[in-house]
N, C-alpha and C positions, 0 to 999 in steps of 0.2 A: 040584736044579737048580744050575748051576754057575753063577758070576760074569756068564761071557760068555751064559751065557743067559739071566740074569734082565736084564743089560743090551741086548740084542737085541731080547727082550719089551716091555721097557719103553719103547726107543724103538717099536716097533710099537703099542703100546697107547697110547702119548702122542699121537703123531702120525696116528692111526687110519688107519694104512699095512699092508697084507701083511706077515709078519716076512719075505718073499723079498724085499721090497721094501730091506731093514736093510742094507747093504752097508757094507765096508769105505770104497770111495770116497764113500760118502755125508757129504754138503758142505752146510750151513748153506744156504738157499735153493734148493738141486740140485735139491727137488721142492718141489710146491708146497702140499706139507702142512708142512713147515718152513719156515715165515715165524716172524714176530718171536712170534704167539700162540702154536706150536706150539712156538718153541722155550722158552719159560714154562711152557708145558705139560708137557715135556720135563723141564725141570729138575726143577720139584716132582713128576714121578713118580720122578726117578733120586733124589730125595732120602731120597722115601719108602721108595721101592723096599730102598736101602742103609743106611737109615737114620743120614744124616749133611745136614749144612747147607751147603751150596754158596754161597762168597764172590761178590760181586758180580765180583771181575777175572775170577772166573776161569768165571762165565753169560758174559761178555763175551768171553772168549777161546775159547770152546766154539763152534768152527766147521766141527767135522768130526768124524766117527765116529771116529777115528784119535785126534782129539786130546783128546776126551771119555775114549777110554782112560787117556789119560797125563794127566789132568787129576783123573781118579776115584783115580787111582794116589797122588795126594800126599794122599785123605785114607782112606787105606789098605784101598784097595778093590786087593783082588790078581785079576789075572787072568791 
């Protein structure tokens, strides 16, 4: 399983969403399984998932599928 698909999974598995439902435009609040639980929920399965620890700025800055990219990138998650 590749990067972008164990991250696709895992937002689908956290947020207990269709993985069709995973979309690039998907946005922090956009549906309403990503509320504030889902998105903790969220975090500690991408933690898990990658196994790395995710700083508090940057749960806080993770407000979109796009930027969850670029935010898993700084702790060297390549996709």
């Amino acid at each position: 399983m590749t990067n972008i698909e164990k991250y696709k999974k895992t937002f689908a598995s956290s947020l207990s969403v269709e993985i069709n439902v995973v979309k690039e435009n998907l946005e922090y609040n956009g549906i309403p399984e990503w509320d504030s639980i889902g998105h903790m929920t969220l975090m500690s399965g991408l933690e898990e998932a990658f196994n790395i620890s995710i700083e508090t700025d940057d749960i806080v800055d993770f407000s979109s599928y796009k930027e969850g990219l670029k935010i898993l990138q700084k702790y060297k998650v390549k996709f």
